[in-house]
C-alpha positions as CSV (number, residue, x, y, z in Angstrom):
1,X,-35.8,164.0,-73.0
2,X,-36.3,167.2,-74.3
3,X,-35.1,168.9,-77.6
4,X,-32.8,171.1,-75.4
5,X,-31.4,167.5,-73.1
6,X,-33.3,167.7,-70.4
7,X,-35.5,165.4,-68.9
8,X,-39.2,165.7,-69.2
9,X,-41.1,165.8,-66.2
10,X,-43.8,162.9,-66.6
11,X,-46.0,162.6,-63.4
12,X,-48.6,165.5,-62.9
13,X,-47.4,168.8,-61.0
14,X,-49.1,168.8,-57.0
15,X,-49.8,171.5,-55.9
16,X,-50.9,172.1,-52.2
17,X,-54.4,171.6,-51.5
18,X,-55.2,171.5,-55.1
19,X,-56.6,167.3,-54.5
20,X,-58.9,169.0,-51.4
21,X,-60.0,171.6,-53.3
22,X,-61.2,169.2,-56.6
23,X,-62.8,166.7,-54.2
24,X,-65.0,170.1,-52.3
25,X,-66.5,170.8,-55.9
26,X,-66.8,167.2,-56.7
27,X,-68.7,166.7,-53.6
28,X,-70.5,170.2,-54.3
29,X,-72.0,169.3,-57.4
30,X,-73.0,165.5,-56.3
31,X,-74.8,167.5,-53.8
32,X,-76.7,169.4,-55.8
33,X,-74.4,170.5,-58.8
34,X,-75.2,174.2,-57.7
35,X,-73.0,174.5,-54.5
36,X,-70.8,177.2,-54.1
37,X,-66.9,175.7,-53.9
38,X,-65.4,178.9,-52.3
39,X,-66.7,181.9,-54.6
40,X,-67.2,179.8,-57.2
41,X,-70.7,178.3,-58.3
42,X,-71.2,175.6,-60.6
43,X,-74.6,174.5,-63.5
44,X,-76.3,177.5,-62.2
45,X,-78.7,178.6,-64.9
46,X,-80.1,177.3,-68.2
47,X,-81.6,179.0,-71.4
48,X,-83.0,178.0,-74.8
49,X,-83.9,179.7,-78.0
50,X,-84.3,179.6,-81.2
51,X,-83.3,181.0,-84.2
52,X,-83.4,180.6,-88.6
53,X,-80.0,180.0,-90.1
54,X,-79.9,183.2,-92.6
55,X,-78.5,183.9,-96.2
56,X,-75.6,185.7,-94.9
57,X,-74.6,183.9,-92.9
58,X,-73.6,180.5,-95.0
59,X,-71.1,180.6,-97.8
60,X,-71.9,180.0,-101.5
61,X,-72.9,176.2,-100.9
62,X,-75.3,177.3,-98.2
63,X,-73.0,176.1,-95.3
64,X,-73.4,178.4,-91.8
65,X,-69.2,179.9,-91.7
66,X,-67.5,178.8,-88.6
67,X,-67.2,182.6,-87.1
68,X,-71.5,182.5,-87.3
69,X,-71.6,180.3,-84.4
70,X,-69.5,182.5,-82.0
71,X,-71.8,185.3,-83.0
72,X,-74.6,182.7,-82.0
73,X,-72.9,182.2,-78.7
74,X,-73.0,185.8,-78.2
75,X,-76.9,186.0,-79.6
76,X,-77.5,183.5,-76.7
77,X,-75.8,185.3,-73.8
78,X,-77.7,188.5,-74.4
79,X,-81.0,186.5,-74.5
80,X,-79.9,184.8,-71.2
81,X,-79.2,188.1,-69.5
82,X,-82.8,189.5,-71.3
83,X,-84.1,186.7,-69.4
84,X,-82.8,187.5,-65.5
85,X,-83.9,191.0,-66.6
86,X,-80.2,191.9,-67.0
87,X,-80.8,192.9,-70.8
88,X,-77.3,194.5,-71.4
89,X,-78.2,198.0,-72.8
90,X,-80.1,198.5,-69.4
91,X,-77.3,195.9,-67.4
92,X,-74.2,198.0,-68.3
93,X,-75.7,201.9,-67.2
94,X,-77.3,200.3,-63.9
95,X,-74.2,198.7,-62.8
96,X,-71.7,201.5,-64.5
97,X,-69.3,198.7,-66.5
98,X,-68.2,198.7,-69.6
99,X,-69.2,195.5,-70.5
100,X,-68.8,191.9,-70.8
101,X,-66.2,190.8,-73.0
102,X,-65.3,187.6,-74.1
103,X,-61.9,186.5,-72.7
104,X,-61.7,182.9,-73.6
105,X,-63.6,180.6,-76.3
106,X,-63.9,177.5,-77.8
107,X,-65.6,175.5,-80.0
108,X,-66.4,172.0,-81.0
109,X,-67.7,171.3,-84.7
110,X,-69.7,167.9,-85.3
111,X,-72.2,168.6,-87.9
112,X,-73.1,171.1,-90.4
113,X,-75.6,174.0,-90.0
114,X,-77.2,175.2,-93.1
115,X,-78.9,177.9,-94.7
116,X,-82.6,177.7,-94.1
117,X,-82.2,174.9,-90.8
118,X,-83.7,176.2,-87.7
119,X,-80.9,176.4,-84.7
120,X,-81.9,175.7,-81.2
121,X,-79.3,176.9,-78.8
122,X,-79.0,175.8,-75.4
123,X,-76.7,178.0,-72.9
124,X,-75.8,177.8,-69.7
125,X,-73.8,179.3,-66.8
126,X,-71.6,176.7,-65.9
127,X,-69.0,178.6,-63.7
128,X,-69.2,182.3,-61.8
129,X,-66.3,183.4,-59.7
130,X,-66.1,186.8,-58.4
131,X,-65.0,189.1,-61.6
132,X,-65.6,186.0,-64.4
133,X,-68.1,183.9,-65.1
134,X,-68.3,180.7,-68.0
135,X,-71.4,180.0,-70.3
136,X,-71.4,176.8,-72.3
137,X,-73.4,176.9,-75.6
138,X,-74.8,173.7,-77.3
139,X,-76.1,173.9,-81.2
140,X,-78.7,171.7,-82.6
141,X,-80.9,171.6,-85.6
142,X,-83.7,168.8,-84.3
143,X,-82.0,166.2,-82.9
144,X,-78.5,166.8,-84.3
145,X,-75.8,168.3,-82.2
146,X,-73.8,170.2,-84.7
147,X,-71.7,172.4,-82.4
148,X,-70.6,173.3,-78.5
149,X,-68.4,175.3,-77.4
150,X,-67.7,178.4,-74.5
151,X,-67.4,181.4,-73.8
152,X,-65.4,183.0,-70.5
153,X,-67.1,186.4,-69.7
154,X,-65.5,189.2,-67.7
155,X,-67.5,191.7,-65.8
156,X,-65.4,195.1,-66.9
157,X,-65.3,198.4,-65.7
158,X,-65.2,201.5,-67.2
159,X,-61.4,202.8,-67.0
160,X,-61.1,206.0,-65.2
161,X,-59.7,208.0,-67.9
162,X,-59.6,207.8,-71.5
163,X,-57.7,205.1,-73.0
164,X,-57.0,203.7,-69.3
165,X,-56.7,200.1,-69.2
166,X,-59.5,197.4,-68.6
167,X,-60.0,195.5,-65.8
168,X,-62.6,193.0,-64.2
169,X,-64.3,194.0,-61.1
170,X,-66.8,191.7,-58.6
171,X,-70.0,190.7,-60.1
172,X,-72.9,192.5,-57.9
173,X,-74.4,189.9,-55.9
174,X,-77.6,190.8,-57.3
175,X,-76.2,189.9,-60.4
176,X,-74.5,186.6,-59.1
177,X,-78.0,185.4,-57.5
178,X,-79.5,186.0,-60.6
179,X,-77.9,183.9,-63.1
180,X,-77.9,181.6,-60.0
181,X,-75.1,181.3,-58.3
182,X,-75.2,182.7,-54.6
């Protein structure tokens, strides 16, 4: 029971089709892990690079602050869209959006990352649906993991007036095909 006196539901809430739909992408990504599941496409694209650990960004006892590796995430998704020839001061005129914000994130801390180490960072596009797509980031200095984590991208358009309100629009197929997925 509850703090308010009412019982807890404890089994898992069914929804309709919800089983058939999990089992499609299960099957989808046995198949080749790249299948689209509906408008969704799954461990599309992959990218690597590297980069020094700099002064300013560690603290006084030369450890990388936490906030660093977001901006890291962020260094690594602009590379990746360098890479599909989507470089995101050229990406955002040709297809007239504002951007692509972060809308979710997370992160998972296992080792430290120094001033001085040398980072490698993995990405890649794990997820695209039509207005969203998910890039998962993996941090290493040689063979230790120190970090993973996300990042949930929106592709936004530019509000019709001033001040107007954001919203996602479809990814261009172009795009979509290019980081893999369709």
């Amino acid at each position: 029971m509850g703090r308010d006196g009412r019982r807890r539901r404890t089994e898992p809430v069914r929804r309709p089709g919800h089983r058939q739909a999990r089992e499609r992408g299960c099957a989808a990504r046995a198949a080749g892990g790249d299948r689209p599941v509906g408008r969704r496409f799954r461990g599309v694209l992959k990218h690597r690079l590297t980069l020094p650990v700099r002064w300013s960004e560690s603290d006084p006892a030369g450890i990388a602050f936490y906030p660093r590796f977001f901006e890291w995430f962020d260094v690594a998704t602009a590379s990746l869209f360098a890479r599909i020839d989507e470089p995101w001061e050229r990406c955002f005129r040709t297809h007239d959006i504002l951007g692509v914000p972060v809308v979710e994130a997370g992160a998972t801390f296992r080792a430290p990352v120094r001033f001085g180490d040398t980072l490698t960072l993995e990405c890649e596009v794990t997820d695209i649906t039509d207005r969203t797509f998910r890039v998962e980031h993996r941090i290493s200095v040689g063979p230790t993991l120190c970090a993973t984590g996300f990042e949930r991208r929106a592709w936004v358009e530019r509000p019709g007036v001033p001040d107007g309100r954001l919203r996602a629009r479809p990814i261009p197929d172009a795009v979509r095909r290019k980081l893999g997925g369709g």
